[in-house]
PDB file of N, H, CA, C and O in Angstrom:
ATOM      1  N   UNK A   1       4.904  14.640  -4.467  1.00  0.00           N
ATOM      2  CA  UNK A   1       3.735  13.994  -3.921  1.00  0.00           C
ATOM      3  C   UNK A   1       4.182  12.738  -3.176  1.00  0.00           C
ATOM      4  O   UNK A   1       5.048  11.976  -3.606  1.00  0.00           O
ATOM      5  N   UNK A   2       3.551  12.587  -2.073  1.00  0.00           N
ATOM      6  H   UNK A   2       2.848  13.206  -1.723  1.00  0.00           H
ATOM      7  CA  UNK A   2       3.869  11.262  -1.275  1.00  0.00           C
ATOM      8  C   UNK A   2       2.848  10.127  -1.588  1.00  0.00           C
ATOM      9  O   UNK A   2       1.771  10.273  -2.164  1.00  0.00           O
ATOM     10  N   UNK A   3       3.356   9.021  -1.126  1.00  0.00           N
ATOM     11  H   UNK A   3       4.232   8.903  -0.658  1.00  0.00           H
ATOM     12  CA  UNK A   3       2.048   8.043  -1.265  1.00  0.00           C
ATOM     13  C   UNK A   3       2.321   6.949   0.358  1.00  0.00           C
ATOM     14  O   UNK A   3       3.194   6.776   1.209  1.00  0.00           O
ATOM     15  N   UNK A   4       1.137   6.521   0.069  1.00  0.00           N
ATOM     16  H   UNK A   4       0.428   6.662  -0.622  1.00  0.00           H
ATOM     17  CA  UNK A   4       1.149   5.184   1.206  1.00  0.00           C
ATOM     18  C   UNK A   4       0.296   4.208   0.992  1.00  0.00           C
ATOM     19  O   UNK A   4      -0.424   4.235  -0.006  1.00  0.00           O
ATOM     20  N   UNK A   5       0.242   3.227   1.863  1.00  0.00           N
ATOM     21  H   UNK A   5       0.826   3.205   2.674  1.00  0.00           H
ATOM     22  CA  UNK A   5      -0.769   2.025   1.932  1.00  0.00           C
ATOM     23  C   UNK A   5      -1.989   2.341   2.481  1.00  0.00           C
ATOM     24  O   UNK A   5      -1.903   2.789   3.624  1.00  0.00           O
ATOM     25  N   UNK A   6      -3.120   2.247   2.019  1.00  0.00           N
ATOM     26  H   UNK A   6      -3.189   1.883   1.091  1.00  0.00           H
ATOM     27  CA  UNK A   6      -4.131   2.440   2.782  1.00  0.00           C
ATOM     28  C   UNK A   6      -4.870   0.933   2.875  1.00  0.00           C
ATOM     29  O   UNK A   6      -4.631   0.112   1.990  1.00  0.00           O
ATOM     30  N   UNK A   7      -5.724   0.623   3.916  1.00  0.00           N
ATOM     31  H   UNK A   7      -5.918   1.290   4.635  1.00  0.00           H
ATOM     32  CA  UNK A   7      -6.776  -0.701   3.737  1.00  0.00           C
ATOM     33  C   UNK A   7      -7.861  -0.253   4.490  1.00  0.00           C
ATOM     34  O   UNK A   7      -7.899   0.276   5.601  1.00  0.00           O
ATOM     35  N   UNK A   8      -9.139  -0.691   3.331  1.00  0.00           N
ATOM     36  H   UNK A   8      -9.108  -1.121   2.429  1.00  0.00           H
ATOM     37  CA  UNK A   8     -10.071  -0.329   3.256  1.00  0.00           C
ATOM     38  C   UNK A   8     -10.372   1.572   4.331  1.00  0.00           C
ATOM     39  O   UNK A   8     -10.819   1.962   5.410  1.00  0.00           O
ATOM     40  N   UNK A   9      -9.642   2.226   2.843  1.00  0.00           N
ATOM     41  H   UNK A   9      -9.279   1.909   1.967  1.00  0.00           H
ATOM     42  CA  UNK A   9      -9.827   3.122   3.558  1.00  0.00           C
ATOM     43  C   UNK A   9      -8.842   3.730   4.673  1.00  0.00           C
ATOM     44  O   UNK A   9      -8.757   4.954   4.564  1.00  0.00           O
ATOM     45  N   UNK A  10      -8.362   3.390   5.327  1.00  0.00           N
ATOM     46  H   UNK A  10      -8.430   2.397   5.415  1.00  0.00           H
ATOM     47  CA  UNK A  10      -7.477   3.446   6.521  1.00  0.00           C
ATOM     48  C   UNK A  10      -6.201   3.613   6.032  1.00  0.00           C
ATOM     49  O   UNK A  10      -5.824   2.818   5.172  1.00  0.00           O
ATOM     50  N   UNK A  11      -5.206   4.784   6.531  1.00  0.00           N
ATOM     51  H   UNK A  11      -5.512   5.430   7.230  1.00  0.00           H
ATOM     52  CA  UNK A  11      -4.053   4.677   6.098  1.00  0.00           C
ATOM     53  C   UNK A  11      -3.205   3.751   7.361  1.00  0.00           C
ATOM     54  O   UNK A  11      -3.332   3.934   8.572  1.00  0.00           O
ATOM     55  N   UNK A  12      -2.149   2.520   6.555  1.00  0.00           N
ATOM     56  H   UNK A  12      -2.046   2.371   5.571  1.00  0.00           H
ATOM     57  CA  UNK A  12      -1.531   2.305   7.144  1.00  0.00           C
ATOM     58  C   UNK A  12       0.175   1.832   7.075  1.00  0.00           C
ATOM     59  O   UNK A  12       0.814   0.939   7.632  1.00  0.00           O
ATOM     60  N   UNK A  13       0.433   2.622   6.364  1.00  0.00           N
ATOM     61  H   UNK A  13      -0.086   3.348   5.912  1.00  0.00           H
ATOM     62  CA  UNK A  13       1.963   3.347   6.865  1.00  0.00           C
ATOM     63  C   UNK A  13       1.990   4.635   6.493  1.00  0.00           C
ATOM     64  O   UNK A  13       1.115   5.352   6.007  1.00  0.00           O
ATOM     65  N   UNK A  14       3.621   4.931   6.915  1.00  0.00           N
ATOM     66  H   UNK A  14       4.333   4.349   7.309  1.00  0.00           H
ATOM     67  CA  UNK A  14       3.801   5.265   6.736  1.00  0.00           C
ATOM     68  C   UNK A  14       4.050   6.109   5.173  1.00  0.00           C
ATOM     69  O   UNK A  14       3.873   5.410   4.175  1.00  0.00           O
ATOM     70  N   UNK A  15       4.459   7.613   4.949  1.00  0.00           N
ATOM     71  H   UNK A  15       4.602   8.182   5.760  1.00  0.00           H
ATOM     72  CA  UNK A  15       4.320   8.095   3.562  1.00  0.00           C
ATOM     73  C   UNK A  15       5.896   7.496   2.775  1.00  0.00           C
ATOM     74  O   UNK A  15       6.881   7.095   3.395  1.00  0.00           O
ATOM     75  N   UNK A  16       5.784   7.567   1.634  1.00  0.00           N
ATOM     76  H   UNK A  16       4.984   7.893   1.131  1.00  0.00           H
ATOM     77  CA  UNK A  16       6.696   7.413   1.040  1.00  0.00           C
ATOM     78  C   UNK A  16       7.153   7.970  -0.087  1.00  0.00           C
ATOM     79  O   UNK A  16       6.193   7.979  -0.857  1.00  0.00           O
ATOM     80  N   UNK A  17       8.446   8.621  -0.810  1.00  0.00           N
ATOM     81  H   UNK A  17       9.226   8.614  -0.185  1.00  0.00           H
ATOM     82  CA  UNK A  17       8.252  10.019  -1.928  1.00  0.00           C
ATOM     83  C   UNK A  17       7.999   8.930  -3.630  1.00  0.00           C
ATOM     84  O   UNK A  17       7.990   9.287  -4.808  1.00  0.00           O
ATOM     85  N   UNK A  18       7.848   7.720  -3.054  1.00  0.00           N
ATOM     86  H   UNK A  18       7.854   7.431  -2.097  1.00  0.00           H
ATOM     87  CA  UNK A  18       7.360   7.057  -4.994  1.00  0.00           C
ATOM     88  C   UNK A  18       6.553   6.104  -4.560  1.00  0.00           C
ATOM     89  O   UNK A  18       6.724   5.776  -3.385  1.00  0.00           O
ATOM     90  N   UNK A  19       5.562   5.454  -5.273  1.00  0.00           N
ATOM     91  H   UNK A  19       5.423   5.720  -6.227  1.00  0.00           H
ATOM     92  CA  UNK A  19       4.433   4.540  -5.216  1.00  0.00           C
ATOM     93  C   UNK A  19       5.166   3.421  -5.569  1.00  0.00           C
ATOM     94  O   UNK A  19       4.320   2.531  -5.477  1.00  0.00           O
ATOM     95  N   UNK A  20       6.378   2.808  -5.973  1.00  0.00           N
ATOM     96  H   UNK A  20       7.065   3.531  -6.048  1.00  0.00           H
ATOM     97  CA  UNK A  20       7.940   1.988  -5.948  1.00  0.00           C
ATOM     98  C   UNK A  20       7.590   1.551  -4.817  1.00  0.00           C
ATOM     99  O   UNK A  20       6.919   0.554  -4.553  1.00  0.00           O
ATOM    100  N   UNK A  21       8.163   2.492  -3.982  1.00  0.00           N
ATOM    101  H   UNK A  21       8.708   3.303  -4.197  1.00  0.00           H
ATOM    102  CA  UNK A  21       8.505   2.906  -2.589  1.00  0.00           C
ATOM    103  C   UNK A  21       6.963   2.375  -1.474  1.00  0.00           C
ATOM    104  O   UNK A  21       7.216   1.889  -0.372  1.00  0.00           O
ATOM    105  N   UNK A  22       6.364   2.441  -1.654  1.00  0.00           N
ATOM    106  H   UNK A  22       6.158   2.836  -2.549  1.00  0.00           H
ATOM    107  CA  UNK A  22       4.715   2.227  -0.931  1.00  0.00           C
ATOM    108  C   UNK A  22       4.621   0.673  -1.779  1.00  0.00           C
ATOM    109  O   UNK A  22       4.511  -0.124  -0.848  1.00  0.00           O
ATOM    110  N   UNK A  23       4.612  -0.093  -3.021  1.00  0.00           N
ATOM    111  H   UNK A  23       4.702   0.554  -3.777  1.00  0.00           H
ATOM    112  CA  UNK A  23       4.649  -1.289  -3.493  1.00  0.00           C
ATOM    113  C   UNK A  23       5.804  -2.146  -2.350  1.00  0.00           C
ATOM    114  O   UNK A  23       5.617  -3.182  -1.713  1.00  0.00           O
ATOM    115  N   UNK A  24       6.668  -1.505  -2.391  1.00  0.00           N
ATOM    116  H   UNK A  24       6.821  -0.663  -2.909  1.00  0.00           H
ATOM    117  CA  UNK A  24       7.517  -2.298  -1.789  1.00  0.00           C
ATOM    118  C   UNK A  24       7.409  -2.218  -0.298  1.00  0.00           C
ATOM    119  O   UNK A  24       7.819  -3.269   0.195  1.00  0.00           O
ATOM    120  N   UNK A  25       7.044  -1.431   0.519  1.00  0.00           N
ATOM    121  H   UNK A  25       6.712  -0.577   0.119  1.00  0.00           H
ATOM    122  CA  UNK A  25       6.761  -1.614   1.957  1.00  0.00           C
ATOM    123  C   UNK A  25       5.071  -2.493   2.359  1.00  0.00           C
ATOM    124  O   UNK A  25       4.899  -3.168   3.374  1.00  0.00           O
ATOM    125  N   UNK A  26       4.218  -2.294   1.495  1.00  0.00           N
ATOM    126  H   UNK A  26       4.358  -1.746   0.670  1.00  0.00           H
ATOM    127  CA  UNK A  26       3.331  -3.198   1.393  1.00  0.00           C
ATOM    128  C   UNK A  26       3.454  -4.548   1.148  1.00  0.00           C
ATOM    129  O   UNK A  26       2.805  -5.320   1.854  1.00  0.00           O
ATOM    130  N   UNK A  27       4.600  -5.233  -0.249  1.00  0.00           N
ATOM    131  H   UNK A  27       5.127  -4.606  -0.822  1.00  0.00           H
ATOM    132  CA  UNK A  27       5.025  -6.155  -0.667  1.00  0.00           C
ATOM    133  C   UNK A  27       5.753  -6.578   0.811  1.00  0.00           C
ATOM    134  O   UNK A  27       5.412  -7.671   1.262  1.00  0.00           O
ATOM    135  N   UNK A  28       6.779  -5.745   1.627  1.00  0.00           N
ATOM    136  H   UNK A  28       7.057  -4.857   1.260  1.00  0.00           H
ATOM    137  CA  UNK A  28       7.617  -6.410   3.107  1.00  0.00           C
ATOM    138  C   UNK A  28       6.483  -6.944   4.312  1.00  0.00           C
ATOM    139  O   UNK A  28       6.614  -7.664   5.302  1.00  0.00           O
ATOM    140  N   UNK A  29       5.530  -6.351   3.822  1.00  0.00           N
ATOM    141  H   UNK A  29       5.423  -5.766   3.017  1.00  0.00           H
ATOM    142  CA  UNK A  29       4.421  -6.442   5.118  1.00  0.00           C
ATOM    143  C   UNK A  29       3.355  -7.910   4.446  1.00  0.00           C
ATOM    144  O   UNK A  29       2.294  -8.207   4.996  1.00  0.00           O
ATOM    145  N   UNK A  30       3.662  -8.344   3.741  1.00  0.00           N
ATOM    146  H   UNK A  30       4.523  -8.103   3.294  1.00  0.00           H
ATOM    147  CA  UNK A  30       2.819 -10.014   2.871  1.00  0.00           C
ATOM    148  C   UNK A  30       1.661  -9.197   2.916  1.00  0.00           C
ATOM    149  O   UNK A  30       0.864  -9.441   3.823  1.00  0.00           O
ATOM    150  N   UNK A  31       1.263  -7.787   1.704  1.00  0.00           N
ATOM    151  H   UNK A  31       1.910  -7.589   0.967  1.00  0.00           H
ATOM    152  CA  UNK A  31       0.169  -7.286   1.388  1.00  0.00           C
ATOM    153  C   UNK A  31      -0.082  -7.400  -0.316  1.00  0.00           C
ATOM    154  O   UNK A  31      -1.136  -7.328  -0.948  1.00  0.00           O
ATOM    155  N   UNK A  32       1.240  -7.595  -0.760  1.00  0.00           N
ATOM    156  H   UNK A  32       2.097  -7.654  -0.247  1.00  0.00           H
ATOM    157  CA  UNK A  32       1.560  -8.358  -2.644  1.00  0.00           C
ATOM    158  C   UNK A  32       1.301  -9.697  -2.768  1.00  0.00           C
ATOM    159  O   UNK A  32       1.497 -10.511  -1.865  1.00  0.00           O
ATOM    160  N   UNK A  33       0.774 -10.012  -4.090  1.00  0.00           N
ATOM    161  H   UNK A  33       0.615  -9.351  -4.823  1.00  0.00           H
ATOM    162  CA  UNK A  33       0.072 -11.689  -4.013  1.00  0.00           C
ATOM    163  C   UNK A  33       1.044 -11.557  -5.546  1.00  0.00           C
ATOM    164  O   UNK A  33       1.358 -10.477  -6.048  1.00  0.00           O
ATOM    165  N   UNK A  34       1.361 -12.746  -6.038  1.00  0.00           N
ATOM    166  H   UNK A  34       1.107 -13.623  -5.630  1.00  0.00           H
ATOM    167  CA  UNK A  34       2.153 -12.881  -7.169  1.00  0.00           C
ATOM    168  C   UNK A  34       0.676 -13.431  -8.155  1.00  0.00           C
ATOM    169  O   UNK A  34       0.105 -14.294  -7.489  1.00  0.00           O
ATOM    170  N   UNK A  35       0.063 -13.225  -9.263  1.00  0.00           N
ATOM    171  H   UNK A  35       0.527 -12.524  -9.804  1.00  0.00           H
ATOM    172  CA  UNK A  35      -0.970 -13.932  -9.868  1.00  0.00           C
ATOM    173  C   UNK A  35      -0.261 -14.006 -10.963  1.00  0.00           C
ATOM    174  O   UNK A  35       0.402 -13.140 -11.534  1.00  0.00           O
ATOM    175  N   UNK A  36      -0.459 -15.167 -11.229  1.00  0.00           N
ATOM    176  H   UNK A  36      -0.997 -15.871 -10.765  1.00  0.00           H
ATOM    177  CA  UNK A  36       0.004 -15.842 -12.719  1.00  0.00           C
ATOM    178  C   UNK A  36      -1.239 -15.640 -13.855  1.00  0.00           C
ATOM    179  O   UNK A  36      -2.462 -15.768 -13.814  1.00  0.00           O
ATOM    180  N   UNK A  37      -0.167 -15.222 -14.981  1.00  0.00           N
ATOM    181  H   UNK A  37       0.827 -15.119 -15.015  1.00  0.00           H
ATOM    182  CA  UNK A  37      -0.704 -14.649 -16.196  1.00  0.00           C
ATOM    183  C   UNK A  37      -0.483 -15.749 -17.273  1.00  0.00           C
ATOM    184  O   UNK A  37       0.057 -16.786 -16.888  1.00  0.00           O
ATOM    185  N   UNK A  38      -0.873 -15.629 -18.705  1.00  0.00           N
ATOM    186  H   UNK A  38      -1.312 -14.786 -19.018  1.00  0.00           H
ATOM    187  CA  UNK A  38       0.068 -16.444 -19.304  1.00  0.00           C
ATOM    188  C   UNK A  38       1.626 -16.376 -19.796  1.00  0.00           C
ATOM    189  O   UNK A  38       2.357 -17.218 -20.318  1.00  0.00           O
ATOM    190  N   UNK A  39       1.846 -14.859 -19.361  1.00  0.00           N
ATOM    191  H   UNK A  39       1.252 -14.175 -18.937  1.00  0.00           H
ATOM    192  CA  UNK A  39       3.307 -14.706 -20.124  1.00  0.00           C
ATOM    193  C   UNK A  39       3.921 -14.791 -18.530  1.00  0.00           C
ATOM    194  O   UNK A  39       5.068 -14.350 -18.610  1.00  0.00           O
ATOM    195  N   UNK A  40       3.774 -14.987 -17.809  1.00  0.00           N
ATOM    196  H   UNK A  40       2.842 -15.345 -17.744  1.00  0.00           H
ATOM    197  CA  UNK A  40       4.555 -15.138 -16.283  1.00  0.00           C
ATOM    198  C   UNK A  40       3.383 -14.961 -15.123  1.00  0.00           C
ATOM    199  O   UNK A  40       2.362 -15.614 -14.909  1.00  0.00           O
ATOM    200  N   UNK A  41       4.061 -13.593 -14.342  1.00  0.00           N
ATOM    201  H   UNK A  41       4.890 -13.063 -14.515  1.00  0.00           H
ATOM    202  CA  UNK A  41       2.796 -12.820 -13.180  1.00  0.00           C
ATOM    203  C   UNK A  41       2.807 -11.990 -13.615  1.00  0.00           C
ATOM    204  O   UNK A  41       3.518 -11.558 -14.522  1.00  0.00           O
ATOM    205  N   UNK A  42       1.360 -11.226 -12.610  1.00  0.00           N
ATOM    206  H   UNK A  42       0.782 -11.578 -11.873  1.00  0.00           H
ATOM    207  CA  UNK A  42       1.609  -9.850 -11.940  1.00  0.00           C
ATOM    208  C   UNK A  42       1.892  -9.723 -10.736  1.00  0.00           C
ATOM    209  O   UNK A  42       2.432 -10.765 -10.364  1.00  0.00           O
ATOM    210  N   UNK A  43       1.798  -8.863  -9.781  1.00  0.00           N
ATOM    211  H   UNK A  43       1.359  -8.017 -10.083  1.00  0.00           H
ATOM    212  CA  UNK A  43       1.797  -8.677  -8.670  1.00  0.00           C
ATOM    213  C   UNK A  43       0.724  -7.550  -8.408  1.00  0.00           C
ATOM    214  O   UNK A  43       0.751  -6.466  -8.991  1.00  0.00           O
ATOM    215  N   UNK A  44      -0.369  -7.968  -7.330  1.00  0.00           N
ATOM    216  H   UNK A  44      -0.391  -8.848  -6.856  1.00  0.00           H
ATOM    217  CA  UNK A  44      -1.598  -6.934  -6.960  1.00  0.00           C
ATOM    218  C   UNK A  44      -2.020  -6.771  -6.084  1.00  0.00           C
ATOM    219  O   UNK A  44      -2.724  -7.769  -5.934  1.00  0.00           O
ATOM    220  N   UNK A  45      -2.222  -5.772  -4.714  1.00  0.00           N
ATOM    221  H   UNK A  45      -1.649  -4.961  -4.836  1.00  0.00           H
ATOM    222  CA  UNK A  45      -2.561  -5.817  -4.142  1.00  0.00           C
ATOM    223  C   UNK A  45      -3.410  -6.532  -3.202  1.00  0.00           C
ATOM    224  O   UNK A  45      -4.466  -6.760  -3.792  1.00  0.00           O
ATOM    225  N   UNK A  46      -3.454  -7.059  -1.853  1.00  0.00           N
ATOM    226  H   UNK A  46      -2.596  -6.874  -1.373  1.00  0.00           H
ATOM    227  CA  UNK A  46      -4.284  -7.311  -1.321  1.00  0.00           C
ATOM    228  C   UNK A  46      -5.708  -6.976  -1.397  1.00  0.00           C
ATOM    229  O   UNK A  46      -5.928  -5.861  -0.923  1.00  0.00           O
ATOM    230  N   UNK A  47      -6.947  -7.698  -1.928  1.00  0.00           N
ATOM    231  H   UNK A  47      -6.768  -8.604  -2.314  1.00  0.00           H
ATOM    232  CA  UNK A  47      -8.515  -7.014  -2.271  1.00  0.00           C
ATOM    233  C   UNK A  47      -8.477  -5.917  -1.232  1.00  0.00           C
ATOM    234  O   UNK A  47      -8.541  -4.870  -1.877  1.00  0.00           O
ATOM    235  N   UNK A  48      -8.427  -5.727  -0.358  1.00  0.00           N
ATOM    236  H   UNK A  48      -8.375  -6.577   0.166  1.00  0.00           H
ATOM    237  CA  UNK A  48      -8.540  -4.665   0.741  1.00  0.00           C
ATOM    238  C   UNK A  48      -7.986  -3.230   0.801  1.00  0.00           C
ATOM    239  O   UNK A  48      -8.267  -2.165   1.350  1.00  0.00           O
ATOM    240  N   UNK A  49      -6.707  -3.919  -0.358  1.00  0.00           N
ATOM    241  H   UNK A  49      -6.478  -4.784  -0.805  1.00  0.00           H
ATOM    242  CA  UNK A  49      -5.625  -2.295  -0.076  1.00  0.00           C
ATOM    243  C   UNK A  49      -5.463  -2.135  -0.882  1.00  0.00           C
ATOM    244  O   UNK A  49      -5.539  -2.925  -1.823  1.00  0.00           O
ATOM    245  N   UNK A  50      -5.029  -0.536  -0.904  1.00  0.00           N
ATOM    246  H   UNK A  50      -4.967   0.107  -0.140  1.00  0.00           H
ATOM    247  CA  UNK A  50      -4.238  -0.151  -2.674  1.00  0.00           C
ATOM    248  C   UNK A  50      -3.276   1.454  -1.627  1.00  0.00           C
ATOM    249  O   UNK A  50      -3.212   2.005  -0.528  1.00  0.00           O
ATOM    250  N   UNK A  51      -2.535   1.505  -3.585  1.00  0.00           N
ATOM    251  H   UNK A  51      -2.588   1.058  -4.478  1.00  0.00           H
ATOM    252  CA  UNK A  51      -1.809   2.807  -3.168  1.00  0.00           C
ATOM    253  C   UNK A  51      -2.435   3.799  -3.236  1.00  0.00           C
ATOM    254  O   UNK A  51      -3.405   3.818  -3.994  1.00  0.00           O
ATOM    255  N   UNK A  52      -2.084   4.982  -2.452  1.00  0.00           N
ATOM    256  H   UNK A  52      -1.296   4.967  -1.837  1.00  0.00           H
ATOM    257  CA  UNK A  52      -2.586   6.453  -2.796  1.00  0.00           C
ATOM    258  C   UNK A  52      -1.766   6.983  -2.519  1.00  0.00           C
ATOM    259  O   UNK A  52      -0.766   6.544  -1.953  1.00  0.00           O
ATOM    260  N   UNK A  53      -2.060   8.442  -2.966  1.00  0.00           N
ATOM    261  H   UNK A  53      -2.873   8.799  -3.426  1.00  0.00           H
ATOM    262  CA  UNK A  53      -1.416  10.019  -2.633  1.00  0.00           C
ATOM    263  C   UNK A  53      -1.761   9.999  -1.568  1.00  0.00           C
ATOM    264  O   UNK A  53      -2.830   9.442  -1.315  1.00  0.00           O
ATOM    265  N   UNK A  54      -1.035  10.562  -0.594  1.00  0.00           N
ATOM    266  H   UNK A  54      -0.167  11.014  -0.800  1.00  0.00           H
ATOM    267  CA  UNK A  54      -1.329  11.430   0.605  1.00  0.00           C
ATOM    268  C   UNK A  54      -0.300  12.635   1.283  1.00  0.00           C
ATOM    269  O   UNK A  54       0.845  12.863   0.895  1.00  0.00           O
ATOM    270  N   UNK A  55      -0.750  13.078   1.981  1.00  0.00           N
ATOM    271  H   UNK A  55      -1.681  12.892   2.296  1.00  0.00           H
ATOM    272  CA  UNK A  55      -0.065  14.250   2.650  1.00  0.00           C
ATOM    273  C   UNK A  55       1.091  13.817   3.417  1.00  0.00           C
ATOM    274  O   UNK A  55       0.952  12.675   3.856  1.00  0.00           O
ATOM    275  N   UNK A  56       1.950  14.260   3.648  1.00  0.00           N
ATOM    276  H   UNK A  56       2.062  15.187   3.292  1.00  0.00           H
ATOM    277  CA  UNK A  56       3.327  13.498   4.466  1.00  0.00           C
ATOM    278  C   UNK A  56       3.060  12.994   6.045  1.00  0.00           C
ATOM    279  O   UNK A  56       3.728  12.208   6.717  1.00  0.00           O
ATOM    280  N   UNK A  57       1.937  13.673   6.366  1.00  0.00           N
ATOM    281  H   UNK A  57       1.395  14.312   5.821  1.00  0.00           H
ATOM    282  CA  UNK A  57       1.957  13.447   8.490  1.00  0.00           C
ATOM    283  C   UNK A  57       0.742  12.178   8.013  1.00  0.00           C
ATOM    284  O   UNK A  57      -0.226  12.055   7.261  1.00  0.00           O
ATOM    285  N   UNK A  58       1.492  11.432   8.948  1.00  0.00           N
ATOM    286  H   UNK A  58       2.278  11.532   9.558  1.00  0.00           H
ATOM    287  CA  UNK A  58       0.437  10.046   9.491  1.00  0.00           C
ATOM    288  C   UNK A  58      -0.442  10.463  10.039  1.00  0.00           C
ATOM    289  O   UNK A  58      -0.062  11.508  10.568  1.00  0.00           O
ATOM    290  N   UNK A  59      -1.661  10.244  10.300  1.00  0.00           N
ATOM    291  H   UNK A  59      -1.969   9.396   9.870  1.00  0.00           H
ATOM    292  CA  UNK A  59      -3.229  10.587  11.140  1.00  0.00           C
ATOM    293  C   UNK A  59      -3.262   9.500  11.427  1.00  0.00           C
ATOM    294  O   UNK A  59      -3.301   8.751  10.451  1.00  0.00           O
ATOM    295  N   UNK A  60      -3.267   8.691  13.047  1.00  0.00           N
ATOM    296  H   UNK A  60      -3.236   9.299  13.840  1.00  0.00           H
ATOM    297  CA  UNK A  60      -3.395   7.432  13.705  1.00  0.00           C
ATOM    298  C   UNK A  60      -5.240   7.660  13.615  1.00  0.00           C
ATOM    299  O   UNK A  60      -5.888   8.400  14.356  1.00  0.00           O
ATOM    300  N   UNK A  61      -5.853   6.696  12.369  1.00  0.00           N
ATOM    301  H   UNK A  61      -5.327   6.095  11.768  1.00  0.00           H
ATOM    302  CA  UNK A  61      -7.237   6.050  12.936  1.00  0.00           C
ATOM    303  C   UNK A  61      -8.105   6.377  14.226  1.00  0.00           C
ATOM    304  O   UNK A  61      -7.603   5.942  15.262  1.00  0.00           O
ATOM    305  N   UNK A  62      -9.181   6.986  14.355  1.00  0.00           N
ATOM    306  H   UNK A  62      -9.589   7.339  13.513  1.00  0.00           H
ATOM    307  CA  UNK A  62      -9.626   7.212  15.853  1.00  0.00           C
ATOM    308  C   UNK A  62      -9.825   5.931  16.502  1.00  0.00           C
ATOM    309  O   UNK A  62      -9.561   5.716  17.685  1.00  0.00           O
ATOM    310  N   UNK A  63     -10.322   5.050  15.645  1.00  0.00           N
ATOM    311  H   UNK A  63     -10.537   5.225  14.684  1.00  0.00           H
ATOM    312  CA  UNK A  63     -10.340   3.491  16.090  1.00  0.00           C
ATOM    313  C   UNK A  63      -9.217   2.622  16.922  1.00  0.00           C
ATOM    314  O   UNK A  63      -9.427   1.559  17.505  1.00  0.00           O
ATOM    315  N   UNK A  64      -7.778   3.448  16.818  1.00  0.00           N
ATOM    316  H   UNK A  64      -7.607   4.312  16.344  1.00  0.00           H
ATOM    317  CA  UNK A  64      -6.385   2.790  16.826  1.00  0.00           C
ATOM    318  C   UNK A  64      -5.835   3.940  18.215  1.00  0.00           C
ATOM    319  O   UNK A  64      -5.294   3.742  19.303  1.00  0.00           O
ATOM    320  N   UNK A  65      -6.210   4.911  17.633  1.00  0.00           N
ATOM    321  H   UNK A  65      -6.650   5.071  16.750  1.00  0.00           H
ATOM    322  CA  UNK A  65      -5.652   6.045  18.898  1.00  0.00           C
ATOM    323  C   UNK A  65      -6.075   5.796  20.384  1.00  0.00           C
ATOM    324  O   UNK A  65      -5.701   6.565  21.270  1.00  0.00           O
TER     325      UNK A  65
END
């Protein structure tokens, strides 16, 4: 199974074969916020975005095309 970044809805990257893999190209793009806990952080998504499953071919947005 692949995954990627989506926001609100919208996929935007590329797929990737671990959700690791999609954390960390989201995290390169300043889409990870560090929030402090009491035992250290977490790290969580931008309110806008999260990970998902998706199919391996990119679909460019009709909005973007």
């Amino acid at each position: 199974m692949s995954y990627a970044v989506f926001r609100d809805g919208d996929r935007i990257s590329r797929s990737f074969q671990t959700q690791g893999d999609a954390w960390d190209c989201a995290n390169d793009a300043g889409l990870v916020e560090n929030v402090p806990t009491g035992g250290g952080a977490v790290q969580v998504l931008d309110s806008h975005c999260t990970i998902e499953p998706c199919d391996g071919e990119l679909v460019m947005p009709a909005n973007l095309a």
